[in-house]
PyMOL CGO cylinders between C-alpha atoms (Angstrom):
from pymol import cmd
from pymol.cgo import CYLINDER

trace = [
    CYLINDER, 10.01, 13.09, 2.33, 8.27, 14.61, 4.72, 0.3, 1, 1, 1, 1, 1, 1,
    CYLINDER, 8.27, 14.61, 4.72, 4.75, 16.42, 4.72, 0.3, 1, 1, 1, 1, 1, 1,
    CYLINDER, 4.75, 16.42, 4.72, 4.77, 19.31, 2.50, 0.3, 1, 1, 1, 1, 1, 1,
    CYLINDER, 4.77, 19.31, 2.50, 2.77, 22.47, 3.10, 0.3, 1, 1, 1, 1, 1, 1,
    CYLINDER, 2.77, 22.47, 3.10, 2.70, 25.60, 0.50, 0.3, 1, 1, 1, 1, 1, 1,
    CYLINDER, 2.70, 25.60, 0.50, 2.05, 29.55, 1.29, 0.3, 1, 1, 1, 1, 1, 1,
    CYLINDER, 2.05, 29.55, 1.29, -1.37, 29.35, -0.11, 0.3, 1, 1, 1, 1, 1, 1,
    CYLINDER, -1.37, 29.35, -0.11, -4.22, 26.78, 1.01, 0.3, 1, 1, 1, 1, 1, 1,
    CYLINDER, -4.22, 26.78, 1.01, -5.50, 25.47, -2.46, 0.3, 1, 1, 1, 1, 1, 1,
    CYLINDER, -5.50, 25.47, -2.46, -2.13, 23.04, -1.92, 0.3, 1, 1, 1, 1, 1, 1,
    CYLINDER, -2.13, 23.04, -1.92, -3.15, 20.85, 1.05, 0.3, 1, 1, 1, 1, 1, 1,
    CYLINDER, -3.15, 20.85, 1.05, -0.40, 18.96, 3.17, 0.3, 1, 1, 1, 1, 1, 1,
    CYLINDER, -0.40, 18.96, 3.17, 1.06, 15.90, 1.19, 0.3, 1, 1, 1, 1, 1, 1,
    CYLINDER, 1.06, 15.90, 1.19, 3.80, 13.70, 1.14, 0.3, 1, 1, 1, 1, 1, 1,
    CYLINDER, 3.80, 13.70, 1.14, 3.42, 11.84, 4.44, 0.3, 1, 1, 1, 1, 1, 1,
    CYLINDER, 3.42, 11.84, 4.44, 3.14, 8.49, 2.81, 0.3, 1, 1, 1, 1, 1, 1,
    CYLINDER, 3.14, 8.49, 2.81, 6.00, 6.98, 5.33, 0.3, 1, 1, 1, 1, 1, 1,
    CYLINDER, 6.00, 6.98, 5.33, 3.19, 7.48, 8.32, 0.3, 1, 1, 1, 1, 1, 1,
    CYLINDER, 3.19, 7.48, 8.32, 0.42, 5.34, 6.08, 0.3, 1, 1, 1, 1, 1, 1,
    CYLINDER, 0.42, 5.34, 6.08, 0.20, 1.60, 6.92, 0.3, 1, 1, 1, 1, 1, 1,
    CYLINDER, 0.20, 1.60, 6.92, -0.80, 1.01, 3.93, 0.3, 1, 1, 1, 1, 1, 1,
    CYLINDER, -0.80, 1.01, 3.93, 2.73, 1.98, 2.79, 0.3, 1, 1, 1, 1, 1, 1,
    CYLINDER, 2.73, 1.98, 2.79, 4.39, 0.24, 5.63, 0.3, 1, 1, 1, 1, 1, 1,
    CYLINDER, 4.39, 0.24, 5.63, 2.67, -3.09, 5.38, 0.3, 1, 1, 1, 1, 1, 1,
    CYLINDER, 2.67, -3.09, 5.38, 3.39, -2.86, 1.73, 0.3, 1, 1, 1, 1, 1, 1,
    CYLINDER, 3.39, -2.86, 1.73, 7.48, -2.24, 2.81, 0.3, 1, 1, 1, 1, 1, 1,
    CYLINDER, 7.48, -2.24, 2.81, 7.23, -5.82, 4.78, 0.3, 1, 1, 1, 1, 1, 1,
    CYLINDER, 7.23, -5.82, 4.78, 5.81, -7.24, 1.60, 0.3, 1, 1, 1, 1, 1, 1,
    CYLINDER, 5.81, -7.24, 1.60, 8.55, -5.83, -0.76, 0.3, 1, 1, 1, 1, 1, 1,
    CYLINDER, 8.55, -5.83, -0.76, 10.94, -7.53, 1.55, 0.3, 1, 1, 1, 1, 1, 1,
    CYLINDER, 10.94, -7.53, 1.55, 9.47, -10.33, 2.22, 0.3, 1, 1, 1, 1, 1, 1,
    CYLINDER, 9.47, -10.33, 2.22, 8.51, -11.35, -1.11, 0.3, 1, 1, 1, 1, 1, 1,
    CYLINDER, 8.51, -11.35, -1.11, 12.32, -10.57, -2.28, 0.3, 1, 1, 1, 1, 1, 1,
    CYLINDER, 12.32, -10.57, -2.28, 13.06, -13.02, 0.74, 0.3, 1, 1, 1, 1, 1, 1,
    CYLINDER, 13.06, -13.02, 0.74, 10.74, -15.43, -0.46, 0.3, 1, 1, 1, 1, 1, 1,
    CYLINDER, 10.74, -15.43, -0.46, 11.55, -15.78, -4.17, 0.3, 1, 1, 1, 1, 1, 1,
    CYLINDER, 11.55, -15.78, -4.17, 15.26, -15.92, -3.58, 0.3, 1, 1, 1, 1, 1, 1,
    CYLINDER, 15.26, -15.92, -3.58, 14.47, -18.87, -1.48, 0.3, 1, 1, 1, 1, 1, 1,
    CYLINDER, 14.47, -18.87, -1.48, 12.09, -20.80, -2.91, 0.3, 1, 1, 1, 1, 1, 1,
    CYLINDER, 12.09, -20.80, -2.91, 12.11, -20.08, -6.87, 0.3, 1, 1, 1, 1, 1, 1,
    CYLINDER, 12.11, -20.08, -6.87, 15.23, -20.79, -9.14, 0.3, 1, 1, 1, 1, 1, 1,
    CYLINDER, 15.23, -20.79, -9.14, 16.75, -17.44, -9.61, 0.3, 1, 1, 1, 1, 1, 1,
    CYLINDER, 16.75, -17.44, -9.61, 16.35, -17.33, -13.47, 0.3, 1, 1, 1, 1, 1, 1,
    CYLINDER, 16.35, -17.33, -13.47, 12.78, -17.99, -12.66, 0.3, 1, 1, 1, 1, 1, 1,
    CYLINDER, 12.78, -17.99, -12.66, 10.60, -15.82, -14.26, 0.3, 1, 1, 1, 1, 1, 1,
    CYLINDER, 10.60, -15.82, -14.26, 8.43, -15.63, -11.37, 0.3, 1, 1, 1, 1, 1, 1,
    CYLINDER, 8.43, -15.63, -11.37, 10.78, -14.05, -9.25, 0.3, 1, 1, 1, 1, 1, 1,
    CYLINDER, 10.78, -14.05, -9.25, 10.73, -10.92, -11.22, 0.3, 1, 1, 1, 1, 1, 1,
    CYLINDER, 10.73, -10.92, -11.22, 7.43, -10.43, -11.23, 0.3, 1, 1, 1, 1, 1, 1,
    CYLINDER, 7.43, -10.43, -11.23, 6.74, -11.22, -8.20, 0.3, 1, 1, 1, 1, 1, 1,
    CYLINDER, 6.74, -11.22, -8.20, 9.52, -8.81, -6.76, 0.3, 1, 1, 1, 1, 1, 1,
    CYLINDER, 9.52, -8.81, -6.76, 8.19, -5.73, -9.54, 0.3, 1, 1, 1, 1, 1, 1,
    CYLINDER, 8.19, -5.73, -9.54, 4.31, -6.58, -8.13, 0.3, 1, 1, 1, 1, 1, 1,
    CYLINDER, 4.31, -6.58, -8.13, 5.67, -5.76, -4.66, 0.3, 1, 1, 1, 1, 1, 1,
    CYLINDER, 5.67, -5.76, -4.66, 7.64, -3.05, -5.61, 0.3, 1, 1, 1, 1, 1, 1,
    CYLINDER, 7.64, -3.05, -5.61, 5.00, -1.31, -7.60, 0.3, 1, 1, 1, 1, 1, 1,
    CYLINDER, 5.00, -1.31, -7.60, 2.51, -1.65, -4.53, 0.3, 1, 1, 1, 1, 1, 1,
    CYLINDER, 2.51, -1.65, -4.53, 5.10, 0.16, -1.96, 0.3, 1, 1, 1, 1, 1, 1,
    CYLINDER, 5.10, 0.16, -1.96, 6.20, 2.85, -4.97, 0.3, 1, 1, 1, 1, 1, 1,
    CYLINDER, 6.20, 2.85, -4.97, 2.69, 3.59, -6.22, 0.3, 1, 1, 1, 1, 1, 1,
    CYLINDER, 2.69, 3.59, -6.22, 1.96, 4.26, -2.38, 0.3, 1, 1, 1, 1, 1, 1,
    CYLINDER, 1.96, 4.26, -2.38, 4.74, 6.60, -1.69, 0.3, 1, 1, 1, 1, 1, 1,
    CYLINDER, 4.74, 6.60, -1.69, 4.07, 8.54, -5.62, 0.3, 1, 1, 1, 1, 1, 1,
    CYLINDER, 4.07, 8.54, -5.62, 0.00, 8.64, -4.80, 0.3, 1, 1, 1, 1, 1, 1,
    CYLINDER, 0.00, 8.64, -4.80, 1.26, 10.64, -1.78, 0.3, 1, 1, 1, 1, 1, 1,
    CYLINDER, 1.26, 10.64, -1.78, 3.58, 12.73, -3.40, 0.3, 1, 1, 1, 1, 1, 1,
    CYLINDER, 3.58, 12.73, -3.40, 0.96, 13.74, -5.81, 0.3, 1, 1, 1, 1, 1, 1,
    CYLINDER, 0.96, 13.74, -5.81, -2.11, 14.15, -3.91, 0.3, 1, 1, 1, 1, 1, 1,
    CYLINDER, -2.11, 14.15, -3.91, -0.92, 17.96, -3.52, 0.3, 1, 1, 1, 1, 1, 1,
    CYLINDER, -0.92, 17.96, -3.52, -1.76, 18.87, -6.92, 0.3, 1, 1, 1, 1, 1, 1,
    CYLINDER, -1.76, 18.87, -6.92, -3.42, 16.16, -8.22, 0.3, 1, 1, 1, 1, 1, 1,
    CYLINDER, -3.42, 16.16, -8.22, -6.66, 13.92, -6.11, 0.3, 1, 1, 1, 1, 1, 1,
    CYLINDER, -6.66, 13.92, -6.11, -7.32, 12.65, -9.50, 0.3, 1, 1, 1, 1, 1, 1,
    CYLINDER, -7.32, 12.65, -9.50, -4.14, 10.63, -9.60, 0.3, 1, 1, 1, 1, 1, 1,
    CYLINDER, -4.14, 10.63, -9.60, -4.23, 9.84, -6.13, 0.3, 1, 1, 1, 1, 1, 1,
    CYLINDER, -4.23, 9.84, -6.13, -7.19, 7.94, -6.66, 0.3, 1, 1, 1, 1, 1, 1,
    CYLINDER, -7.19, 7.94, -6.66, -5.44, 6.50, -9.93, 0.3, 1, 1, 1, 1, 1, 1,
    CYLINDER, -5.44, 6.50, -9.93, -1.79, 5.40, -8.04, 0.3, 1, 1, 1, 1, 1, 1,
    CYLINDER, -1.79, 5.40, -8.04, -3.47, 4.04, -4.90, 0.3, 1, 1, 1, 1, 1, 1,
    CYLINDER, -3.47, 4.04, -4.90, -5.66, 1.81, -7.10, 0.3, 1, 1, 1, 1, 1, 1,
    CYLINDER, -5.66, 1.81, -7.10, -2.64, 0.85, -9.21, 0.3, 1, 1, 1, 1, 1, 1,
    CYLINDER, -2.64, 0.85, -9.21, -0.95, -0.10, -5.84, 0.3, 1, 1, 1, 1, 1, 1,
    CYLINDER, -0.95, -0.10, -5.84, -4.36, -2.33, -4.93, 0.3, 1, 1, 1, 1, 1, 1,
    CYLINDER, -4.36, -2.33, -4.93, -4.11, -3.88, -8.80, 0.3, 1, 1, 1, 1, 1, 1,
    CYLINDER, -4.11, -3.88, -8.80, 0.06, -4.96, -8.40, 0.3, 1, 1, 1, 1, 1, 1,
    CYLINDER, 0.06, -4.96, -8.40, -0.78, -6.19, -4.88, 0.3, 1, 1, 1, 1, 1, 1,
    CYLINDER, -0.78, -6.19, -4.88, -3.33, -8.33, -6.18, 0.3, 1, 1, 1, 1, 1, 1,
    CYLINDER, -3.33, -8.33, -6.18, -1.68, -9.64, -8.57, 0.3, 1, 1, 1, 1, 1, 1,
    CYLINDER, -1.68, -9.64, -8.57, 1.22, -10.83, -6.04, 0.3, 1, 1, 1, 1, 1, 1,
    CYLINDER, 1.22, -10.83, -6.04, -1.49, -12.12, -4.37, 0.3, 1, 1, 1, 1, 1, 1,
    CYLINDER, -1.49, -12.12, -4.37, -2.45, -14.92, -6.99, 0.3, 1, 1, 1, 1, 1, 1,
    CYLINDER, -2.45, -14.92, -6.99, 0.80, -15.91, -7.64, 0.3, 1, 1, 1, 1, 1, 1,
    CYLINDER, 0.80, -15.91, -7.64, 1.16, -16.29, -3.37, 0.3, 1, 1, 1, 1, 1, 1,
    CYLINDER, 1.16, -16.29, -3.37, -2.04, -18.44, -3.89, 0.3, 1, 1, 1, 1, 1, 1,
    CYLINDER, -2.04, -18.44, -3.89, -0.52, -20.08, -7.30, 0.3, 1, 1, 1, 1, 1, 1,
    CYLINDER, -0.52, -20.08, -7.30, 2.56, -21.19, -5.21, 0.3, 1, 1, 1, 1, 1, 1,
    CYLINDER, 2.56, -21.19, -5.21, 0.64, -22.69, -2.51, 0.3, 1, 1, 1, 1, 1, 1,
    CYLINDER, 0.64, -22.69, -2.51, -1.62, -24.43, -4.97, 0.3, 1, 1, 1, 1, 1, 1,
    CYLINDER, -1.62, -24.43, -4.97, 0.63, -26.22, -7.35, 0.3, 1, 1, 1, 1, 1, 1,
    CYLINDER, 0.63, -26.22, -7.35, 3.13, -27.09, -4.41, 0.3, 1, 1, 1, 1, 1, 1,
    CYLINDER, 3.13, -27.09, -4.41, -0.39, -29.12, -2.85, 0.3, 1, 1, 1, 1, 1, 1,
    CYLINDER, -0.39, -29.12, -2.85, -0.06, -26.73, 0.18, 0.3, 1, 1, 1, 1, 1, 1,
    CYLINDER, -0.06, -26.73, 0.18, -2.99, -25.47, 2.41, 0.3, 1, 1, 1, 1, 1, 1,
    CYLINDER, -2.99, -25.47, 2.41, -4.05, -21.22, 2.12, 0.3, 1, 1, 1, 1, 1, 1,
    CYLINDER, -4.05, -21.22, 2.12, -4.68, -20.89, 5.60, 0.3, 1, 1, 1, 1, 1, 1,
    CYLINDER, -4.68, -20.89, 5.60, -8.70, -20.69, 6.14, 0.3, 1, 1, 1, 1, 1, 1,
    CYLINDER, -8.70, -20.69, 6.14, -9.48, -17.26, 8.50, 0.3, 1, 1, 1, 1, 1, 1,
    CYLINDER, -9.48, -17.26, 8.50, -10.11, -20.30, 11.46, 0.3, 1, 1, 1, 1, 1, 1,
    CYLINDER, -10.11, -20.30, 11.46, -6.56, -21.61, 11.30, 0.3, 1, 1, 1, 1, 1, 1,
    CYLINDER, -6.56, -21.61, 11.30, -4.33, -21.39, 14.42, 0.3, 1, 1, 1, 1, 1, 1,
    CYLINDER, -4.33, -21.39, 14.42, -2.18, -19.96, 12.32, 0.3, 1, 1, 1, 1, 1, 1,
    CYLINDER, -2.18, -19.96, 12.32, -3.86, -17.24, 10.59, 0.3, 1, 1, 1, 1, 1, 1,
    CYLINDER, -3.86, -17.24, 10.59, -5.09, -16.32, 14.08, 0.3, 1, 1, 1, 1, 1, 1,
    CYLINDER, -5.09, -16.32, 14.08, -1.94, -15.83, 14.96, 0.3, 1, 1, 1, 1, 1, 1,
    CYLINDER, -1.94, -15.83, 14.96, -1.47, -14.24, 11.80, 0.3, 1, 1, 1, 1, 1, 1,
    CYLINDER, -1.47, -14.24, 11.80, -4.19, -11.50, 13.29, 0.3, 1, 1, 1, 1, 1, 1,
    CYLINDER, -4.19, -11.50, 13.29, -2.63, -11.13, 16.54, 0.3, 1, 1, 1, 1, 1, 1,
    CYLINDER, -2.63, -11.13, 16.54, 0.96, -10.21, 15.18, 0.3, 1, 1, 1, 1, 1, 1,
    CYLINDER, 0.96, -10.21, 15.18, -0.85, -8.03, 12.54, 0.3, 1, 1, 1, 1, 1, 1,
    CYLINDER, -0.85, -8.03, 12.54, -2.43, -6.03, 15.54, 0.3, 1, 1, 1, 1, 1, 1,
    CYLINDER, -2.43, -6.03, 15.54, 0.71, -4.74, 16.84, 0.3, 1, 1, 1, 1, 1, 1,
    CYLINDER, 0.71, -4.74, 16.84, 1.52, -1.08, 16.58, 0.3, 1, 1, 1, 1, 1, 1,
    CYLINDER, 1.52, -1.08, 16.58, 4.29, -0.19, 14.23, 0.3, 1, 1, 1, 1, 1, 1,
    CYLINDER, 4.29, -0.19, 14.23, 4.83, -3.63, 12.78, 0.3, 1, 1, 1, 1, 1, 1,
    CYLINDER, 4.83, -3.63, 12.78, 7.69, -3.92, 10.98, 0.3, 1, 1, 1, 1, 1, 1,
    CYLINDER, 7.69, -3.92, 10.98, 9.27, -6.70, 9.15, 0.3, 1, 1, 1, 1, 1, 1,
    CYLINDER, 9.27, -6.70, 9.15, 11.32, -7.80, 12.28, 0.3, 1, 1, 1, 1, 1, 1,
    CYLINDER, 11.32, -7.80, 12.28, 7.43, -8.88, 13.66, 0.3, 1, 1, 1, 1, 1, 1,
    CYLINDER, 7.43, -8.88, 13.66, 6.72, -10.63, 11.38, 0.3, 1, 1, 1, 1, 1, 1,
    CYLINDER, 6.72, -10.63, 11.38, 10.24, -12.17, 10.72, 0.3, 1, 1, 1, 1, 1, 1,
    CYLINDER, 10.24, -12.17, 10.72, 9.60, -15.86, 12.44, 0.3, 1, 1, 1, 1, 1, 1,
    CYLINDER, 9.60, -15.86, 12.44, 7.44, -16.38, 10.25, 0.3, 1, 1, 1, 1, 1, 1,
    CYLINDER, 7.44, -16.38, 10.25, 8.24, -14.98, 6.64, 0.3, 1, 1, 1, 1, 1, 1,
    CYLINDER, 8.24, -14.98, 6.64, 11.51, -16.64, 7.18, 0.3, 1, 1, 1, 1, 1, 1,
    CYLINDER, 11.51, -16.64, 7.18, 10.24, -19.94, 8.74, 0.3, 1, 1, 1, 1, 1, 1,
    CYLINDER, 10.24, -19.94, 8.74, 11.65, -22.80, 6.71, 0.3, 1, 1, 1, 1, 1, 1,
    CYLINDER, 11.65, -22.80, 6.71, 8.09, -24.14, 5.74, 0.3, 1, 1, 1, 1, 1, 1,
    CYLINDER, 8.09, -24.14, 5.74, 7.43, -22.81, 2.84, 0.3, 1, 1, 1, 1, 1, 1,
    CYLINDER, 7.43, -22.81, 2.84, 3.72, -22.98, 3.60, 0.3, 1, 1, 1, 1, 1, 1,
    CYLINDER, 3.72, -22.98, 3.60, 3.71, -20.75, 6.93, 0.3, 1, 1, 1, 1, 1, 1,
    CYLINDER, 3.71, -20.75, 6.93, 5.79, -18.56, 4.53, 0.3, 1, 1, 1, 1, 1, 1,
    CYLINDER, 5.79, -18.56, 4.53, 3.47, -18.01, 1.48, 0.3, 1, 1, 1, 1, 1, 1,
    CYLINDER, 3.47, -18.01, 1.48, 0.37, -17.64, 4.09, 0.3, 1, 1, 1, 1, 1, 1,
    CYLINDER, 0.37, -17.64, 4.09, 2.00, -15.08, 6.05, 0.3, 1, 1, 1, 1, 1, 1,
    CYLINDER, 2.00, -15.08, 6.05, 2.57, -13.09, 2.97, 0.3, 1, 1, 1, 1, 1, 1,
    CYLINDER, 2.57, -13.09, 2.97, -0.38, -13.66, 1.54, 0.3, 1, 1, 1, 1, 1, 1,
    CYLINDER, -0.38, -13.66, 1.54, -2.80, -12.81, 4.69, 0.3, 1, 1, 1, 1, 1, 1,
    CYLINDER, -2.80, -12.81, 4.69, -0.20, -9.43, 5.05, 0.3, 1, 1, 1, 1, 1, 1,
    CYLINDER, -0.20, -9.43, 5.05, -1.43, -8.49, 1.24, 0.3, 1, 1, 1, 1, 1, 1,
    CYLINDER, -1.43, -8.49, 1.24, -4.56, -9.51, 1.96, 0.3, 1, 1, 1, 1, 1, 1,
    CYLINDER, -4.56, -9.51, 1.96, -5.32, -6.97, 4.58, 0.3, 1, 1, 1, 1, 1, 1,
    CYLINDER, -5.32, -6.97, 4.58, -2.74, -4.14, 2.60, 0.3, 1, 1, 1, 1, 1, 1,
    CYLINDER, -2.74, -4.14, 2.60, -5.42, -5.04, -0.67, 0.3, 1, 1, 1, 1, 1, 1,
    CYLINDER, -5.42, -5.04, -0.67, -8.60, -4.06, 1.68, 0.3, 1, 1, 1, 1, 1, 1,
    CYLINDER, -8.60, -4.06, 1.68, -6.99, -1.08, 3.45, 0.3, 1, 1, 1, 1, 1, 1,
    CYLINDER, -6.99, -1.08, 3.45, -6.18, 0.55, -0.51, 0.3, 1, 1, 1, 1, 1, 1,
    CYLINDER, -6.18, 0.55, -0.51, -9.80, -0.43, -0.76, 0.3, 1, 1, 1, 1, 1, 1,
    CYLINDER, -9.80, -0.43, -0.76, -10.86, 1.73, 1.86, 0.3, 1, 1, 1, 1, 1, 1,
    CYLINDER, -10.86, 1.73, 1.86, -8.18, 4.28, 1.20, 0.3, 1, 1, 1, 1, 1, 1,
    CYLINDER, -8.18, 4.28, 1.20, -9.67, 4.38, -2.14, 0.3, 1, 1, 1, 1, 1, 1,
    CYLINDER, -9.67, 4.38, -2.14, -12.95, 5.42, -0.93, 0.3, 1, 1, 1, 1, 1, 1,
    CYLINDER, -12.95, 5.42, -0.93, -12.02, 7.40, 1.44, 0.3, 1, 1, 1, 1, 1, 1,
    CYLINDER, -12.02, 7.40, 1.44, -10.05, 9.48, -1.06, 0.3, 1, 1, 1, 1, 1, 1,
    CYLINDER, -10.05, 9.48, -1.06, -13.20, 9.57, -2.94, 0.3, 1, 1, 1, 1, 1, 1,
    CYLINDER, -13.20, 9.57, -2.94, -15.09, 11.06, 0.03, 0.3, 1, 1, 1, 1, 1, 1,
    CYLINDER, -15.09, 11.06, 0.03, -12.33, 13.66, 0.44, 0.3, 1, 1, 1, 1, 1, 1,
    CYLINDER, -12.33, 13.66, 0.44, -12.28, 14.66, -2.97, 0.3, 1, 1, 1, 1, 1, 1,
    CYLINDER, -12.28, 14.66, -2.97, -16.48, 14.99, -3.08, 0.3, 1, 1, 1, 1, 1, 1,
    CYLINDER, -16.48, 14.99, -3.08, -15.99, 17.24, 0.18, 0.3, 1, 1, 1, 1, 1, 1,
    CYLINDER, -15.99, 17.24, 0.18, -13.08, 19.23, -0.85, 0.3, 1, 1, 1, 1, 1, 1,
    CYLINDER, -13.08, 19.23, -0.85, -13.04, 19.28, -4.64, 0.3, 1, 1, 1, 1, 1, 1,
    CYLINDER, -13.04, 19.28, -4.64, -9.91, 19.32, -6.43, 0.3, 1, 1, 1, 1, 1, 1,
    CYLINDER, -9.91, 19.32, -6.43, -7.05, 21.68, -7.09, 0.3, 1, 1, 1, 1, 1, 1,
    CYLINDER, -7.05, 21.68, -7.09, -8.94, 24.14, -9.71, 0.3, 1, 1, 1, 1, 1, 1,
    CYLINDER, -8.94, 24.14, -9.71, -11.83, 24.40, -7.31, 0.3, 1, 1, 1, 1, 1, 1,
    CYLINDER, -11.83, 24.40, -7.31, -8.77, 25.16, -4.56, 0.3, 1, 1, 1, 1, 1, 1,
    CYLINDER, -8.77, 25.16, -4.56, -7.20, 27.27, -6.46, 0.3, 1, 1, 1, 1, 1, 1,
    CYLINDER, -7.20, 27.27, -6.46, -10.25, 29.23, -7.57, 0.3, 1, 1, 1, 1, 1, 1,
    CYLINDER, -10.25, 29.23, -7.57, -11.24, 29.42, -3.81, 0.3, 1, 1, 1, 1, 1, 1,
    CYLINDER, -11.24, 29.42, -3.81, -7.97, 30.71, -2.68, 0.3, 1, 1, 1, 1, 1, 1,
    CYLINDER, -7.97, 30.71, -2.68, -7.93, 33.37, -5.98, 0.3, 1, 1, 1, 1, 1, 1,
    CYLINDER, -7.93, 33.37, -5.98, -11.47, 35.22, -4.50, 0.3, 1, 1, 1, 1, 1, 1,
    CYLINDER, -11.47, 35.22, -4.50, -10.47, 34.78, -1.27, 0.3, 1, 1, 1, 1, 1, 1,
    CYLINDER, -10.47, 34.78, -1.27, -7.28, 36.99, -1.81, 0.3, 1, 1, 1, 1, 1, 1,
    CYLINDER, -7.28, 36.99, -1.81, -9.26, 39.17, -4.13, 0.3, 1, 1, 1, 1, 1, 1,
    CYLINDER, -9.26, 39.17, -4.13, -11.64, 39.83, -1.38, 0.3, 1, 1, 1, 1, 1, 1,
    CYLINDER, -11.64, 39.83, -1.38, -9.10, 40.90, 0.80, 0.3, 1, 1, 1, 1, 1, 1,
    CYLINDER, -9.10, 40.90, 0.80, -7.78, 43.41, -1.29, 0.3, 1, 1, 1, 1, 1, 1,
    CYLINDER, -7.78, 43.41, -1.29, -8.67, 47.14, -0.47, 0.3, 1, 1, 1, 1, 1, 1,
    CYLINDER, -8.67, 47.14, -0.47, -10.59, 48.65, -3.12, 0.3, 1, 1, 1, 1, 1, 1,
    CYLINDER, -10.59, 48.65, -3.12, -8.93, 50.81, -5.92, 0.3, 1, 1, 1, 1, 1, 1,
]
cmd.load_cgo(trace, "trace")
């Protein structure tokens, strides 16, 4: 969906979560992790599942925060954290993997989490960028890659958080809006 934009002004412009990277990174996560647990977990593996719901809940959660920022900053704030919380989560069991397999998370200095930063720099990344490497038939270079991608998707909800905090302190929230918009249109009105 695209932006949305009402007849009155208490009902800002929402819905544009397809432009947020936040969103998109989270879209290369979702398929990389499905990807990634279909090739290296046992497919009645527990894991998988909640692996592949953790990923899915960070891209949906995105996308709904969006959709509901309109009416509602409150649970914008609440569905973009939410996001941050499942992405997390997929995060430790990323790390988990790594760990009980006796395989190396990537310290920021490796050659390969540099590299890691220089793909992540390009401009409307998509999974095809990143591709080499989610797919790469070490399992290591694998988990890394998806780990450092919700890594930096965690800290940008972080500061989308706050900055959605800061918007909401500047702006208020829908009753304020609304309230706003109500003496503004009474004002306008020519006296009785």
């Amino acid at each position: 969906m695209t932006h949305q934009k009402h007849l009155h002004d208490f009902i800002p412009l929402h819905g544009g979560y397809r432009h947020l990277i936040t969103f998109q990174k989270a879209g290369i996560i979702y398929d990389g992790t499905v990807f990634f647990t279909g090739k290296y977990f046992n497919k009645y593996d527990r894991t998988v599942d909640q692996m592949v719901q953790a990923a899915r809940s960070g891209k949906q959660n995105i996308a709904e925060a969006s959709m509901a920022s309109g009416t509602s900053k409150e649970m914008e704030i609440k569905l973009t954290n939410v996001a941050r919380a499942s992405l997390e989560e997929l995060l430790l069991d990323y790390e988990d993997f790594l760990r009980t397999r006796k395989r190396m998370q990537w310290p920021r200095s490796h050659r390969l989490s540099l590299r890691f930063d220089e793909l992540n720099q390009t401009s409307n990344a998509s999974y095809d960028t990143f591709k080499k490497a989610i797919e790469h038939e070490d399992p290591e270079i694998s988990a890394n890659v998806l780990r450092c991608l919700v890594k930096v998707t965690v800290y940008l909800l972080g500061q989308q958080v706050i900055a959605l905090e800061k918007a909401f302190l500047n702006e208020g929230g829908l009753r304020e809006r609304m309230t706003r918009a109500r003496l503004q249109n009474r004002n306008r009105q020519p006296p009785e």
